[in-house]
N, C-alpha and C positions, 0 to 999 in steps of 0.2 A: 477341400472345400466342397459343399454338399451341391449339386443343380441350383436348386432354388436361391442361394445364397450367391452364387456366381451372377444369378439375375440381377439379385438386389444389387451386390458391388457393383458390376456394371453399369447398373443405370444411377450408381453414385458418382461413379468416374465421367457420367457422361454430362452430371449435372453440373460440375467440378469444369468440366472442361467448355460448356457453355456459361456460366458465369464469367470466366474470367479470359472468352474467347480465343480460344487455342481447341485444335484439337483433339481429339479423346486419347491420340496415341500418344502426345507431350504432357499430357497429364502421368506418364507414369516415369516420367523424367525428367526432367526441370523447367521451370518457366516462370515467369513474370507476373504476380499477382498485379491484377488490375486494381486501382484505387481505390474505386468503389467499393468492391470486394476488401479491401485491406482496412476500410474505415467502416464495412460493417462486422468484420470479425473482429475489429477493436471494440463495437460499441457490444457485443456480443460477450466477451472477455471481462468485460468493465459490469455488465450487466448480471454476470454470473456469480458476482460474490458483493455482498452489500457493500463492504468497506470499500471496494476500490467504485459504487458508487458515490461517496459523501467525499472523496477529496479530489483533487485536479489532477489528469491526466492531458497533457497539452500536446499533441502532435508537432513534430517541426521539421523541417521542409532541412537544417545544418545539422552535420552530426557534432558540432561542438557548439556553443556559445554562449551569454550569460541568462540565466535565470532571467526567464518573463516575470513581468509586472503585474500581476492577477488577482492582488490584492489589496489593501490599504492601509501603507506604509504611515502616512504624514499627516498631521492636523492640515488645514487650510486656511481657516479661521484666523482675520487676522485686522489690524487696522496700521495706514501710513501719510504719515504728515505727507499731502503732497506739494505743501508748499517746499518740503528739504528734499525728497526726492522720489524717485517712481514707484509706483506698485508692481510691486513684484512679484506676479504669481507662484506656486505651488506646483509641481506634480505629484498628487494624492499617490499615485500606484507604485507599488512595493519593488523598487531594484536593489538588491543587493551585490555585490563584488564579489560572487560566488558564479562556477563557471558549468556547465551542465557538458557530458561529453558521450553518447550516444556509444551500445558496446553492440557487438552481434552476440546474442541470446539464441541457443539452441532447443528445438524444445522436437526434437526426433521422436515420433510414437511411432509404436509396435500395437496391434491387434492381431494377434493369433486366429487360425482358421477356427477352432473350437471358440473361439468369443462371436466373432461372424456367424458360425452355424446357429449361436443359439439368440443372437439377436434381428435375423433374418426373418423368424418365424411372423414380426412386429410392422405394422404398418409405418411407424416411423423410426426404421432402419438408419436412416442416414440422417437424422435430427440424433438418434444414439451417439453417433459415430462423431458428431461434430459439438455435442454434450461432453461427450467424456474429455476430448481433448480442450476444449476452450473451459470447463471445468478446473481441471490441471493447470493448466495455465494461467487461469488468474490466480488459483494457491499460491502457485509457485513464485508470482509476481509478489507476492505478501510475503512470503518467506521470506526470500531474498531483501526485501524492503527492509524487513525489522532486523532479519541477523548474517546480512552480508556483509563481509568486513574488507575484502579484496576480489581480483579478479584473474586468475589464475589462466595460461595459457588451456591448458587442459584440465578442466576442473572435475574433482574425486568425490563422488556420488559416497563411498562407503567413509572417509576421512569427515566429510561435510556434510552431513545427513540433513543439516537445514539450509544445502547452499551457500554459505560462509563463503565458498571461493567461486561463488560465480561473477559477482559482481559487488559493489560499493553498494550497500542500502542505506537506508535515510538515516537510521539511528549513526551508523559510522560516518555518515557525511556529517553531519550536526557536531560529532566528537571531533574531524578534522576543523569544520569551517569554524565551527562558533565555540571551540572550547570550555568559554566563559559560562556558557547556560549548561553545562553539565553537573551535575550533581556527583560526587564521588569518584568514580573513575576521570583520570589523566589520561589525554593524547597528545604526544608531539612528534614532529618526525613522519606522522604514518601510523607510530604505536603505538596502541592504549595500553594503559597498566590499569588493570579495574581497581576498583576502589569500595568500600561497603558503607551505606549508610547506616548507622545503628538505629534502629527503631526496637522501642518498649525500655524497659527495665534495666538500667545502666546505658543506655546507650542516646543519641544527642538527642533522638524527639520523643517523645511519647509515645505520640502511635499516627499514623498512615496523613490524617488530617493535620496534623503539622508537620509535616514532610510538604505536604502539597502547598497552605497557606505560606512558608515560608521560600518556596520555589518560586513560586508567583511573583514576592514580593521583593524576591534577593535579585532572583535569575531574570525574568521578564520584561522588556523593557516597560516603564510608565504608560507610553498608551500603548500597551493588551492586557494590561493587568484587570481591567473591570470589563475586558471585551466578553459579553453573554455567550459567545459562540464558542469561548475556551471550551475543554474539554481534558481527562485526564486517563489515557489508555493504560489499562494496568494489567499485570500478569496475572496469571492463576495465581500463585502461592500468596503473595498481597492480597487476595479477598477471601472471606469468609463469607458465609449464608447471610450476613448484613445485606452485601450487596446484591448479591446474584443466589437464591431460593434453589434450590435443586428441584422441591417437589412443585408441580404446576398450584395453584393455588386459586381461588375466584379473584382475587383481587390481587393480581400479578405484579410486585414493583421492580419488573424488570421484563423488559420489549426484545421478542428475539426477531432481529432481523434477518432475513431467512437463517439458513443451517452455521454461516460462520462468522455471524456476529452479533453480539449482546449489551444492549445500553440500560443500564440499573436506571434506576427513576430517584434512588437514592445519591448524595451527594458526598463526596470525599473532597475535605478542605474547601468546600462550598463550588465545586465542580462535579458536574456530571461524570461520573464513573462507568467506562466504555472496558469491554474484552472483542479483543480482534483476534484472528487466530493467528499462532506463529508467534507472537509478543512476547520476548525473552520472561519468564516465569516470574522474574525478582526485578523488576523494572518498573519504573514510571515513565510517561511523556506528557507533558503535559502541550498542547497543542490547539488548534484548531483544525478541523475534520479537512474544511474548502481550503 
């Protein structure tokens, strides 16, 4: 490690260990991030990749329990003879009988003295240093989301190149809890056995837009079926230059929000057609973002 770079490190270690009030010497050995500290490198992480701003990331204080309410489950609306008996209110927010269980995520980085030397020369050395890593880590939060399928004592970087074994992501929860909304592939037990939807020429739908209309209509309970806010994330290999244009164009119908993710302006089965990254290739979700 070059002089100059030694300065910078250290007056990164020192800034580390003033934030989160320890030390400069327990900064290079273990300690307790401060809260404040831990809900602004969350809001940091969340901020650094569009998609993981447009949906719910909810902090919780238990590492198990059931699915918060964050949403709107249940009509309201309603009328009761009160002469036969009481009114009976409603609670509008979304509880399901699904169970949430908090896992410890490792996310260990390495910077090399040769990365150091050559981003030393930069006034903002250590906004580098904590770019690259909260960068990473919210990919890797995406990854894991779309194609985690279990949670592996020691999980194999070279076996699971997208994660698969670090944790349960959403798509695989959806396959355990709600079966019923899955289009083709079967889960039971734990175990998916995938399944192919045939789309085009011999096969059940025509093409991509009734895939989706009939999703909505089969799979979807009755109230989210006309909710405006749906949405339908879909793979690379499911779109073609309909949706997403390659070449930049004046009159662009498709919105790139920063570098990792892309919402078409165009409609699939009369839903907005979103690409996030990481989104198994040959997939649909169909979804709301919040």
């Amino acid at each position: 490690m070059k002089k100059n770079t030694r300065f910078a490190f250290n007056a990164y270690l020192q800034q580390m260990a003033r934030l989160n009030g320890v030390a400069v010497e327990e900064v290079s050995s273990k300690f307790t991030v401060e809260t404040s500290v831990q809900q602004t490198l969350e809001d940091q992480i969340q901020q650094s990749a569009a998609f993981l701003t447009l949906i719910n990331v909810t902090p919780v204080t238990e590492q198990s329990g059931q699915l918060l309410g964050l949403g709107v489950g249940s009509t309201i609306a309603g009328t009761t003879d009160t002469t036969a008996k009481e009114r009976e209110p409603v609670d509008p927010t979304l509880m399901v009988d699904v169970e949430y269980k908090c896992e410890q995520t490792n996310f260990d980085t390495v910077l090399t003295y040769a990365k150091l030397d050559l981003w030393a020369k930069f006034q903002d050395f250590q906004v580098r240093i904590r770019d690259a890593i909260v960068k990473r880590q919210a990919l890797d939060r995406i990854m894991i989301g779309f194609n985690g399928v279990k949670r592996a004592k020691t999980s194999n970087r070279s076996e699971n190149p997208l994660l698969q074994d670090v944790n349960k992501g959403w798509l695989q929860k959806i396959r355990e809890d709600a079966p019923d909304h899955v289009m083709g592939s079967t889960t039971a037990g734990g175990e998916t056995t995938p399944g192919a939807v045939k789309v085009g020429k011999g096969g059940e739908y025509a093409n991509l837009d009734a895939v989706v209309m009939d999703a909505v209509n089969e799979l979807i309970d009755v109230v989210y079926q006309d909710d405006d806010d749906l949405v339908v994330i879909c793979g690379r290999e499911l779109l073609s230059d309909k949706y997403f244009p390659l070449v930049n164009k004046e009159q662009e119908n498709s919105e790139k929000l920063a570098a990792d993710m892309i919402i078409s302006q165009k409609r699939m089965g009369g839903l907005q057609a979103v690409r996030a990254p990481f989104f198994p290739p040959n997939a649909l979700l169909i979804t709301r973002l919040d």
